[in-house]
N, C-alpha and C positions, 0 to 999 in steps of 0.2 A: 581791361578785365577787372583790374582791382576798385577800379572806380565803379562798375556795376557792381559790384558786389558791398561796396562800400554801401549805396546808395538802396539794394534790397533791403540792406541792414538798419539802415537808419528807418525807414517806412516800414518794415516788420516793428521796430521801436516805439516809433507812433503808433502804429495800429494798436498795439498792446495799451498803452498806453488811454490812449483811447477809448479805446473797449473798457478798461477796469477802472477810467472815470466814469464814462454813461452806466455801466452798471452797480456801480458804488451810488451810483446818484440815485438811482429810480431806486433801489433798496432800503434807502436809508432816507429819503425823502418822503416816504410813504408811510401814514402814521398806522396805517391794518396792520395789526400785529398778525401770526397765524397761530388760528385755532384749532389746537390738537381735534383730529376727527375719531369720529365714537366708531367702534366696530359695530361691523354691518354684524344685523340681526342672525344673519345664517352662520356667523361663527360656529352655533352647536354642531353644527353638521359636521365640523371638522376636527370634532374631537375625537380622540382616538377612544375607538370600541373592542373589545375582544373580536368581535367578530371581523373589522377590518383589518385585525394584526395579524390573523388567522391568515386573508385574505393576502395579506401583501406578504407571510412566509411563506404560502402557496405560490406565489408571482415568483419570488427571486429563491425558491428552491427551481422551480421548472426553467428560470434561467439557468442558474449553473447548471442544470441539466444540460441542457443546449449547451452550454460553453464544451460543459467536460464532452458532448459527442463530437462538436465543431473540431476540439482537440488532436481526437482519436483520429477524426479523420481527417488534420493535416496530416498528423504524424504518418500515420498510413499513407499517403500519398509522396509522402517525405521520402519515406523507403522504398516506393515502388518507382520514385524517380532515381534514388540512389543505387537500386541494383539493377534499372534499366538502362541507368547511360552507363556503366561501370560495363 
């Protein structure tokens, strides 16, 4: 047993090894530096508008709606199992 385990251990070691040579190599071998990429054109679109802020506190007001009904009726149902099995 200790010798299997001895023996994953040293080949997990290489492998590492290994790996963080080949890819230390092709990294730093490679003279293409990278070149920052320019934002796509349609950025504007995702600027924030009044009218999309509007939009999304319309969204996550009619969630917490939903949550706070979601709420009411576990709790309701909380109670109608707690004076049912009672």
């Amino acid at each position: 047993m200790f010798v299997m385990v001895t023996g994953i251990g040293i080949i997990g070691a290489l492998a590492s090894i290994f790996a963080s040579l080949l890819v230390g190599a092709s990294s730093s071998g490679s003279e293409e530096q990278a070149t920052p990429v320019a934002a796509p054109s349609s950025a504007v679109e995702y600027e924030p508008t009044k009218a999309g802020l509007e939009s999304s506190a319309t969204e996550i007001a009619s969630i917490r709606q939903l949550l706070e009904d979601q709420e009411k009726t576990s709790l309701a149902l909380r109670e109608n199992w707690n004076t049912s099995s009672s």
